[in-house]
N, C-alpha and C positions, 0 to 999 in steps of 0.2 A: 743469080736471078731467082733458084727455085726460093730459097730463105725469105726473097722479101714479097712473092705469091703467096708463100703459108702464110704469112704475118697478115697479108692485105686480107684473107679470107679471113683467117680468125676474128680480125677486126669487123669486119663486115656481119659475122655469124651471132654479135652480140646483139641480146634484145633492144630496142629501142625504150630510151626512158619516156615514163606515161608522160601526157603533156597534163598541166594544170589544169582545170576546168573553165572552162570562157563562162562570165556569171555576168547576168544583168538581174537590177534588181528596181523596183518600182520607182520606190520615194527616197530622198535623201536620206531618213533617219533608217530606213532598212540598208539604204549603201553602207551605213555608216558603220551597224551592227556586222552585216558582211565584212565591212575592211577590218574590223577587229578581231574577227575569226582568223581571216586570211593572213594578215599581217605583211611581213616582206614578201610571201610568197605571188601574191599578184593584187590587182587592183579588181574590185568587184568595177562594173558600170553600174551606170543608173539612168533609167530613161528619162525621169522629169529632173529638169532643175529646180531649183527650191522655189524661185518666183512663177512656177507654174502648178495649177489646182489639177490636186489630184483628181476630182471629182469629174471635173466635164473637158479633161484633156481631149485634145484629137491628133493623134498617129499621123505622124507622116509616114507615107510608104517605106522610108529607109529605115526607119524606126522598127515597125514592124518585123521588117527582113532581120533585122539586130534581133529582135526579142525571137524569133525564130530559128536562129544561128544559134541561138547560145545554147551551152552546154545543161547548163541549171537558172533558171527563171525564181527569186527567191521575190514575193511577192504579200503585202496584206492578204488580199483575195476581193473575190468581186462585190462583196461590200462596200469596198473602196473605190475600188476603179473595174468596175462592169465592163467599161469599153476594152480592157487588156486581156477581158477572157478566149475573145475567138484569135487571139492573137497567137496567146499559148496554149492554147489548143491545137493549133498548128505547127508547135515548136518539135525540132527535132530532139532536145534533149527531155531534161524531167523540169520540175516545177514545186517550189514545195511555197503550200499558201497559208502565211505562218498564223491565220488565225484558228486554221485547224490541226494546228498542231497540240497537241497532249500536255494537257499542263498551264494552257494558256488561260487565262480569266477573263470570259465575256460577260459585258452588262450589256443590257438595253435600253434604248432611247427611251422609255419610258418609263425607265427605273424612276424611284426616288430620286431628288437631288437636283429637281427644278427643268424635268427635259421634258419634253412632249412630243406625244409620235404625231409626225404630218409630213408631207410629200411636199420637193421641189420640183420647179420646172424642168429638171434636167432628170425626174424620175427616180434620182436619189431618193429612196424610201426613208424618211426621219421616224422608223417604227423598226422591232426586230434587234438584230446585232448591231452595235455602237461599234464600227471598225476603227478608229482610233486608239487603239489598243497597246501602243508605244509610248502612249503617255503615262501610262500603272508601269517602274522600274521591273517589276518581279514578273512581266510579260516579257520585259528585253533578256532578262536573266534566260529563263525558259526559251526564247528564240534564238538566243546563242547556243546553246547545247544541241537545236536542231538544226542550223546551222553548220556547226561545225561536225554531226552525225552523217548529212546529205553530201557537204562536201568529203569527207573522208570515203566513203563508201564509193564516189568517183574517180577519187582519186588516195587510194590508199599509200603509196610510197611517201601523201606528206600527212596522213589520218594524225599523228600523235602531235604533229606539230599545229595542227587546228584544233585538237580538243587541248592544248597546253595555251594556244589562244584563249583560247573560251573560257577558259579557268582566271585567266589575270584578268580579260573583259571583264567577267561576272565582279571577281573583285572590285576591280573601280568602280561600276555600277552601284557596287554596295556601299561604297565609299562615299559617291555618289549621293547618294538615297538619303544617306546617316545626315553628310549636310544638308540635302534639304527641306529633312524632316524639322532640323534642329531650328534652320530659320523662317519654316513656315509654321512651326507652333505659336505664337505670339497671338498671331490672326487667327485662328483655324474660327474662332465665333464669329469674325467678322462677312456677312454675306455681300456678297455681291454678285452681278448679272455678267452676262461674257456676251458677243454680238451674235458668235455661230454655235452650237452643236459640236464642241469638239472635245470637251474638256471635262466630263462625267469619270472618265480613270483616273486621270491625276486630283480632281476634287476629291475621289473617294478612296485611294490611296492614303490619301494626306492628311483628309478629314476634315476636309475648308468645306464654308458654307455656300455651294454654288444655289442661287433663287432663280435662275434663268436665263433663258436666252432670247436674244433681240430676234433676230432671224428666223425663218420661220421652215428654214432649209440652206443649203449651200448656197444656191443665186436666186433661188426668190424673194421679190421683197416682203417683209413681215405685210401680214393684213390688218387692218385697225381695227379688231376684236383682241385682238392680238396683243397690240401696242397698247389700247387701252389697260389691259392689263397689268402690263408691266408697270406702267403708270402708277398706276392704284400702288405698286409695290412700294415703288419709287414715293411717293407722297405718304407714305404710310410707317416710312424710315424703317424698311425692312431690306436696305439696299446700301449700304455704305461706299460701292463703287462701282463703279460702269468703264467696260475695259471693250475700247476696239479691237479690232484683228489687223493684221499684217495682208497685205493684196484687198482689202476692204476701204471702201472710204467712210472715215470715222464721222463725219458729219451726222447720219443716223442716231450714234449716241450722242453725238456732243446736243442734238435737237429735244431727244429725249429727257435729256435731266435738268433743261432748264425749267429755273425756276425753283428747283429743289436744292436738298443741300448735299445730294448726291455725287462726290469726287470722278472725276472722269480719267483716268489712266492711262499708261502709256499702250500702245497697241501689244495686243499678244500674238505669238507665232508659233502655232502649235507646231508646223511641220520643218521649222528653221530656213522657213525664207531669206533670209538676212545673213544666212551660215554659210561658208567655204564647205563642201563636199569632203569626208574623210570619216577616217576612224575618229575624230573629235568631236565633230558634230553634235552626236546625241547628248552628250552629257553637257556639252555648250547650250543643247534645244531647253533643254529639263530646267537648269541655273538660270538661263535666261528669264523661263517660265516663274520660276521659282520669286527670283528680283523684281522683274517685274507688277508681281500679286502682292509682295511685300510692300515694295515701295509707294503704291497705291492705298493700300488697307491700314498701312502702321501712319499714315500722315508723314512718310518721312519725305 
């Protein structure tokens, strides 16, 4: 009996392996850059699904209590979604809010490139930081490395095996990149209007001609100083196409360009509404993007 007592203690006296980190993470395209860090090692969450708006979400309580359980909260930041700040604020673990992360490239709403700062109903400031910031590749590059930095330092028994993710991600991403630099050079002169505010990083990545946006914020409707505007753009043949949004009803444009000889396009999806949730996702969002602006601008 004493032989299988030492054995049972030995066994017992060894440390416990660390657990993985329980990870939630805001919007799909940041699940998505998570599950590529993470890999087989576990599945990040994510609180919204694709057909829901980042912008004026409302938390269900269990919701909450998730984004407060979790170990690391990997997030835009409250640029994006304001409503998730007192959430993690309250969270027991950490939080990393990848726009202020080192390295990352912010523009603003009132850069060049056809944006205008103005405020929606929902308080969304259209002035300031342009937090769409996953649509410029060489922001996802950079949020993979901080990524796979926050998860290693929680959990170091798997550190080399997330920054050896992060290393083939960044690859594909470039891989990435290279295509859809290659098929959106044709257009890059051709301008065209978008309906929201979202797409000032991948215009200016890319080096397409964005002239503006219908919207006049996330859910408020454009004002008619506004529309007149674009109008004038629109009849003035400095607009080659007019691209709805995905969770918007295109009716708005399709009202807008009659009469002109301005092409109306298939809807665009900055945040991959239309996407299955994974590590595929993002480069699925981008090519989408990408297809998309072509297929409209090249007449194909």
């Amino acid at each position: 009996m004493r032989p299988a007592i030492l054995i049972s203690a030995a066994l017992f006296a060894l440390p416990a392996a660390a657990e993985v980190p329980e990870v939630m993470t805001d919007i799909p395209a940041v699940q998505s850059l998570a599950a590529m860090v993470m890999g087989d090692i576990a599945t990040p969450d994510v609180l919204l699904d694709p057909s829901a708006s980042a912008h004026s979400y409302q938390m269900r309580p269990s919701e909450a209590r998730a984004v407060q359980r979790a170990d690391l909260v990997i997030w835009v930041g409250p640029e994006l979604t304001p409503w998730l700040d007192r959430a993690i604020a309250g969270a027991q673990g950490t939080s990393l809010a990848l726009l202020e992360t080192d390295g990352t490239h912010l523009r603003e709403f009132d850069a060049e490139g056809g944006e205008e700062a103005h405020d929606d109903a929902h308080g969304h400031a259209h002035e300031g930081t342009d937090p769409h910031a996953w649509l410029d590749p060489a922001n996802a590059e950079v949020w993979l490395s901080a990524i796979a930095e926050e998860l290693g330092s929680l959990d170091p028994e798997n550190a080399a095996a997330y920054s050896a993710n992060a290393d083939t991600a960044r690859g594909t991403i470039r891989a990435m990149d290279a295509r859809i630099g290659e098929r959106l050079a044709p257009v890059t002169g051709r301008p065209f209007i978008v309906y929201h505010e979202a797409y000032g990083y991948f215009a200016e990545h890319y080096g397409l001609t964005l002239n503006g946006a219908i919207a006049e914020g996330d859910a408020a409707q454009p004002g008619a100083a506004h529309l007149a505007e674009i109008r004038d753009l629109l009849e003035a043949g400095e607009v080659v196409c007019a691209f709805p949004e995905a969770q918007h009803d295109p009716k708005p444009v399709e009202v807008l360009v009659e009469g002109t000889n301005v092409r109306v396009g298939a809807p665009l999806d900055p945040t991959g509404s239309r996407l299955h949730d994974g590590p595929g996702l993002y480069v699925a969002l981008m090519e989408d993007l990408a297809e998309t602006l072509v297929e409209c601008l090249s007449g194909e």
